[in-house]
Residue frames relative to the residue before (quaternion, step in Angstrom):
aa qw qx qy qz dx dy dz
X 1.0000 0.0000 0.0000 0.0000 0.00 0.00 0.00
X 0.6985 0.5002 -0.2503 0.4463 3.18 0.96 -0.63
X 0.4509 0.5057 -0.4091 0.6112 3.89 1.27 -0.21
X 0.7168 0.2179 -0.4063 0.5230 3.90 -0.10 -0.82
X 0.4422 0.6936 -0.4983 0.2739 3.80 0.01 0.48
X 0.7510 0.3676 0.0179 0.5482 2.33 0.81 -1.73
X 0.6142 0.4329 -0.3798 0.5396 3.64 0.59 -0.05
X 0.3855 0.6515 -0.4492 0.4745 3.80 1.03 -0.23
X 0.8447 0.3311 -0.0160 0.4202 2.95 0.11 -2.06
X 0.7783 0.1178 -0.4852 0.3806 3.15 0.69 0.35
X 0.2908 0.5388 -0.6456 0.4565 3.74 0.72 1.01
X 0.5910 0.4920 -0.4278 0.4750 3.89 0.47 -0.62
X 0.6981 0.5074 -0.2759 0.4233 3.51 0.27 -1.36
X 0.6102 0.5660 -0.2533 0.4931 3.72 0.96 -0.69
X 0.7576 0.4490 -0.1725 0.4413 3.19 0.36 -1.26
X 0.5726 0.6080 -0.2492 0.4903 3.69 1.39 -0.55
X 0.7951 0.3856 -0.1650 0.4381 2.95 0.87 -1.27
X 0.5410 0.5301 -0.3847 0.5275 3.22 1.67 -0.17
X 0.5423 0.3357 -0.4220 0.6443 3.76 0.33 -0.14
X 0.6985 0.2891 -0.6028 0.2552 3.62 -0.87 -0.55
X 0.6131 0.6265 -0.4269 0.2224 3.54 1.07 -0.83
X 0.5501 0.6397 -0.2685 0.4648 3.26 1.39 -1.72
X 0.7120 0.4110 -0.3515 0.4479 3.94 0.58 -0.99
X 0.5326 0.5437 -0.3930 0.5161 3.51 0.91 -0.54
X 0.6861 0.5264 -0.2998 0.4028 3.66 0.09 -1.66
X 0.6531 0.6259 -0.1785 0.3872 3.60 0.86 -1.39
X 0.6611 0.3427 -0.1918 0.6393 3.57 0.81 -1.78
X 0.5083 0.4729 -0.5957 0.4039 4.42 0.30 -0.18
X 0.7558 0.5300 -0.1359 0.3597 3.22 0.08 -1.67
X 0.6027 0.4598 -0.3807 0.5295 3.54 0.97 -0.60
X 0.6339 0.5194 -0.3614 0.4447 3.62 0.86 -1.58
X 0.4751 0.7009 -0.3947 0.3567 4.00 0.69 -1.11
X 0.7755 0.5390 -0.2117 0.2514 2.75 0.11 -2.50
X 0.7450 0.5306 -0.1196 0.3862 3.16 1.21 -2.09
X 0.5900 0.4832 -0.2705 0.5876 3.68 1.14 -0.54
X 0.6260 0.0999 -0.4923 0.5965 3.89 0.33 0.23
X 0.4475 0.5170 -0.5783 0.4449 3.82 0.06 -0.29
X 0.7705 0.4422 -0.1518 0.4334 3.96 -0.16 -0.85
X 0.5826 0.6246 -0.2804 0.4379 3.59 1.37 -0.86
X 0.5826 0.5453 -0.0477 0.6008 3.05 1.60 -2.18
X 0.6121 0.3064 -0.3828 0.6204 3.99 -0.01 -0.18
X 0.8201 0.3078 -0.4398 0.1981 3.71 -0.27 -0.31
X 0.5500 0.6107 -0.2939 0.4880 3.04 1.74 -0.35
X 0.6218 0.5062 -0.2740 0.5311 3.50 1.16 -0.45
X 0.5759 0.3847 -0.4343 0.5760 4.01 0.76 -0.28
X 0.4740 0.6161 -0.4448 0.4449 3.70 0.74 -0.83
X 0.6000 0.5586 -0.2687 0.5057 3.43 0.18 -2.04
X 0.7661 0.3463 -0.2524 0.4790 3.73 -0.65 -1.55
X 0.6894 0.5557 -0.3985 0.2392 3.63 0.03 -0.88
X 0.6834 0.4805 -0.1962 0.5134 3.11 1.48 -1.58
X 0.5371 0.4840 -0.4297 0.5409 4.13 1.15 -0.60
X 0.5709 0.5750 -0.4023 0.4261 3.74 0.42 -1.26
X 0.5939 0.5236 -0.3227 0.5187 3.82 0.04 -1.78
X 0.7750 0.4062 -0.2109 0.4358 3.65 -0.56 -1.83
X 0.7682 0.2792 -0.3572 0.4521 3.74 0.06 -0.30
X 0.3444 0.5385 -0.6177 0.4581 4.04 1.07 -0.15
X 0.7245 0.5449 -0.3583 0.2229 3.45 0.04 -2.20
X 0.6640 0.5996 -0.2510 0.3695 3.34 0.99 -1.37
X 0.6913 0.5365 -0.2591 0.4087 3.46 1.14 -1.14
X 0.8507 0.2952 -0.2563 0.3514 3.30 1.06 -1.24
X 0.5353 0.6763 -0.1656 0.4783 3.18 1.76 -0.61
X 0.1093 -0.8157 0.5424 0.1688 3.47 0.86 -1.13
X 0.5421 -0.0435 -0.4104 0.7320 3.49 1.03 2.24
X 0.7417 -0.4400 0.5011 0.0728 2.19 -2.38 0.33
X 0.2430 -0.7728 0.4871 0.3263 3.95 0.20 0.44
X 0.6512 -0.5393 0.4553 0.2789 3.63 -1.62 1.42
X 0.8402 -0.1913 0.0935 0.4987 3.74 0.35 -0.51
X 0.7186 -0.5969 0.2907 0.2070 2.93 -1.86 0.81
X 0.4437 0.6245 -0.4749 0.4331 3.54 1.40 0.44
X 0.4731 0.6667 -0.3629 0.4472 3.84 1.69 -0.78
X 0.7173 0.4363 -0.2487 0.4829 3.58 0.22 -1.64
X 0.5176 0.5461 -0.4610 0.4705 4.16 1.08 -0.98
X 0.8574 0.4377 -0.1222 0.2417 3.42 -0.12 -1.47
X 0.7072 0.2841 -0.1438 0.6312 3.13 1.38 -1.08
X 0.7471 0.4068 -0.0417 0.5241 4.10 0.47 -0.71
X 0.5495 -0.7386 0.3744 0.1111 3.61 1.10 0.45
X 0.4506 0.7591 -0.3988 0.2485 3.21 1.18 0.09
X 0.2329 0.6764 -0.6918 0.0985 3.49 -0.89 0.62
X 0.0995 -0.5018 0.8522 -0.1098 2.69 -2.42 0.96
X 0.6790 -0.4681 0.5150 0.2335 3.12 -2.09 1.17
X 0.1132 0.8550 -0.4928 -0.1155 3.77 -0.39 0.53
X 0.3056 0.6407 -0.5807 0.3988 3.22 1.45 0.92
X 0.8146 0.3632 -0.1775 0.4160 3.39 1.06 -0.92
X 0.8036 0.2945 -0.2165 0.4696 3.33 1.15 -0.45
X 0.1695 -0.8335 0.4493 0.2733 3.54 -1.22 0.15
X 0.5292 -0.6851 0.4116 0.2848 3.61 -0.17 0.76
X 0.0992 0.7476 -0.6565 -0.0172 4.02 -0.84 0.18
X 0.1186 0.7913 -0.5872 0.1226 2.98 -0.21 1.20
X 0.0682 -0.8513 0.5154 -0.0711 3.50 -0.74 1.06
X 0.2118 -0.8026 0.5551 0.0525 3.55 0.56 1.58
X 0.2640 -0.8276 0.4951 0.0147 3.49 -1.25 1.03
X 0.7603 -0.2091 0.3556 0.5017 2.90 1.27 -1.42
X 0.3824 -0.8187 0.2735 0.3298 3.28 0.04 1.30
X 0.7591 0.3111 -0.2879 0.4940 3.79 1.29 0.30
X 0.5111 0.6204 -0.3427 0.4863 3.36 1.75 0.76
X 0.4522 -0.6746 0.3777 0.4447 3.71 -0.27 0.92
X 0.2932 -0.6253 0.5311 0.4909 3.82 -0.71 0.05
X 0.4985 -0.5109 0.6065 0.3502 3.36 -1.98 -0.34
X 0.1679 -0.7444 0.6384 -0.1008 3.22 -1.01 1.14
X 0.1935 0.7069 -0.6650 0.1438 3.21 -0.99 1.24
X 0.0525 -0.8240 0.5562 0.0940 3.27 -1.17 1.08
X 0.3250 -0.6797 0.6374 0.1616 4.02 -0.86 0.82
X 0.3808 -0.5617 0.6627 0.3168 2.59 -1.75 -0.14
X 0.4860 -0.5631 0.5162 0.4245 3.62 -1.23 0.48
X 0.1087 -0.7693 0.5765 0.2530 3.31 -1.35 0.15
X 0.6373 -0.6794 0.2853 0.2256 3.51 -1.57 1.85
X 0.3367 -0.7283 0.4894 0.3417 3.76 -0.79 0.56
């Protein structure tokens, strides 16, 4: 009687420790998910900030400004550029530009 005791308890003990893992495994992966989920939104206000900026320029100015050092200087623009990289690709002073922001990647 005592042997199936102890084998109880340690099927119990197993079976615990298997869930605590899964809850662990679960809350990693959730934390993961939410930190590129957050990565992606900051690049994307970036993104909007720099379209936002460029279409003021357009409104009050009547073009688009040649590069993104304009919108900095005159239009306030800023972004983290340890982390981000700007692409900015002036077309034409009455042509939207192309805008593309990345993310830097960490050595």
């Amino acid at each position: 009687m005592f042997i199936k005791e102890k084998d109880h308890s340690l099927r119990n003990t197993l079976i615990k420790l298997i869930f605590f893992a899964l809850i662990v495994l679960a809350v990693v992966t959730g934390v993961k998910a939410y930190d590129r989920s957050s990565v992606e939104r900051g690049r994307k206000i970036v993104n909007d900030s720099v379209i936002r900026a460029a279409v003021q320029c357009y409104a009050l100015e009547g073009r688009y400004p040649a590069d993104v050092e304009y919108l900095r200087s005159h239009y306030g623009l800023s972004a983290n550029e340890e982390k981000y990289t700007i692409h900015y690709q002036f077309i034409g002073d009455n042509i939207m530009p192309d805008v593309t922001v990345t993310l830097r990647t960490q050595p």
